[in-house]
N, C-alpha and C positions, 0 to 999 in steps of 0.2 A: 649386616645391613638391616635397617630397622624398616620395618612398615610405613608406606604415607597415609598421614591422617588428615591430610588437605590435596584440595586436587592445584596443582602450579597457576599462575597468574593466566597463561595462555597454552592450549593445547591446538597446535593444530587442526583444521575437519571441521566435523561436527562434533566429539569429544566437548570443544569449547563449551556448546551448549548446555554442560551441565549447570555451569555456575548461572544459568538464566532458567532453569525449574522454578516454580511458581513464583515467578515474577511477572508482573505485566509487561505484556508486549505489543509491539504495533508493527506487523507485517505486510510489506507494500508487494503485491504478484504482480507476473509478468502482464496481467491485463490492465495492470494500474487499481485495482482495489485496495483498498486499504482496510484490513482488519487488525481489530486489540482485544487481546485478549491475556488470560493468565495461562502459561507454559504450563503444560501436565505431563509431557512424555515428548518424544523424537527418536529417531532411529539416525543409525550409518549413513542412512540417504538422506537426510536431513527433512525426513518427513514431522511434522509436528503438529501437536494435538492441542487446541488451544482451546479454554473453560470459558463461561460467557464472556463468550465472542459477541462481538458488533461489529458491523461495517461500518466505516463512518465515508462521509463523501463533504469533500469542502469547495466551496465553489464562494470567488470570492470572501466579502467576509462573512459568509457564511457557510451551517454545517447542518447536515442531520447523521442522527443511528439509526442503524435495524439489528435488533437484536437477532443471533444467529444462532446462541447457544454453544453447546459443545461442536467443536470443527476438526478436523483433519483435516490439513492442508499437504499434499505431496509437494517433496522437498525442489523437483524441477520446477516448481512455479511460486518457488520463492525469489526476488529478487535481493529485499531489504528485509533486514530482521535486527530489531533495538528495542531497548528496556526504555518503559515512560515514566520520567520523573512523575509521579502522580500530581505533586504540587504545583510544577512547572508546568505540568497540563491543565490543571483550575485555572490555574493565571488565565494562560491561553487563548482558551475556551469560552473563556467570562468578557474578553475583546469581541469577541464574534457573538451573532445570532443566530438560535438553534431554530430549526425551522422541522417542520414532520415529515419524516421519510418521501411521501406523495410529494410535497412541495418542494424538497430539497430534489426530488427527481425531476421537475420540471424543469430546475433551475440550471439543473447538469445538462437537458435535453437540449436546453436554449444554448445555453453557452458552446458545447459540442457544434450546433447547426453555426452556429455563429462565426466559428472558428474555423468552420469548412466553408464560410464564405468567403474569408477573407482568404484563403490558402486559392480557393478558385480563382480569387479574382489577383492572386500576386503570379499564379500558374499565366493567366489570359498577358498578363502585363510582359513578364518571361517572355512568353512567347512572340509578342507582338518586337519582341528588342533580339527576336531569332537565338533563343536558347530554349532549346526544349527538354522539357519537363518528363521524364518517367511518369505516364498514365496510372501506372497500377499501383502509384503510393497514393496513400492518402493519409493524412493525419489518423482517421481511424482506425486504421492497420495497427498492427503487434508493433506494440512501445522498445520491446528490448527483443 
């Protein structure tokens, strides 16, 4: 039997993850943030170490970053994890406007409240057609 000098197309786990070492990534957590960054290490639990990192947030057609630097991300609050064509990302990117971290947080704040309006007023509607609603969801609650 001879030695492997290639790791196979898919390994089950986290294993897989080798073939995504310093590649850019875009990891979406269980609170809904989105960070990209270049893969530098992970472990068995699928914790992983990502090199400047940015948060991006996109609301409509538009987006901002915050730089975040080197990240550890524990592996339970990963949900999504993919390599970004960099070029397919320019494309993208170059459709939408970049707006500055403060401005792009306004724009998520608005849209959020906005979104708990309408969830209020489709709850009130519900309600009034006698189906009621579970109080203690809210769109704001844990995504996954």
């Amino acid at each position: 039997m001879g030695s492997h000098t290639h790791l196979p197309y898919f390994i089950p786990g986290t294993a897989s993850l080798a073939e995504e070492v310093d590649r850019k990534l875009m990891v979406v957590l269980r609170d809904g943030k989105k960070l990209v960054g270049t893969l530098r290490s992970y472990d068995q639990f699928a914790n992983v170490v990502l090199q400047d990192t940015y948060e991006r947030v996109y609301v409509g057609s538009e987006y901002g970053e915050n730089l975040k630097g080197l990240y550890l991300i524990r592996g339970e609050n990963v949900v999504l994890l993919g390599e970004i064509d960099e070029l397919q990302e320019q494309q993208r990117l170059s459709k939408l406007t970049k707006l500055s971290w403060e401005e792009i947080g306004k724009r998520e704040k608005e849209e959020k409240e906005k979104k708990e309006k309408e969830d209020q007023l489709k709850r009130r509607i519900m309600q009034g057609r006698g189906i009621t609603i579970d109080i203690g969801f809210t769109s704001t609650d844990d995504q996954f």
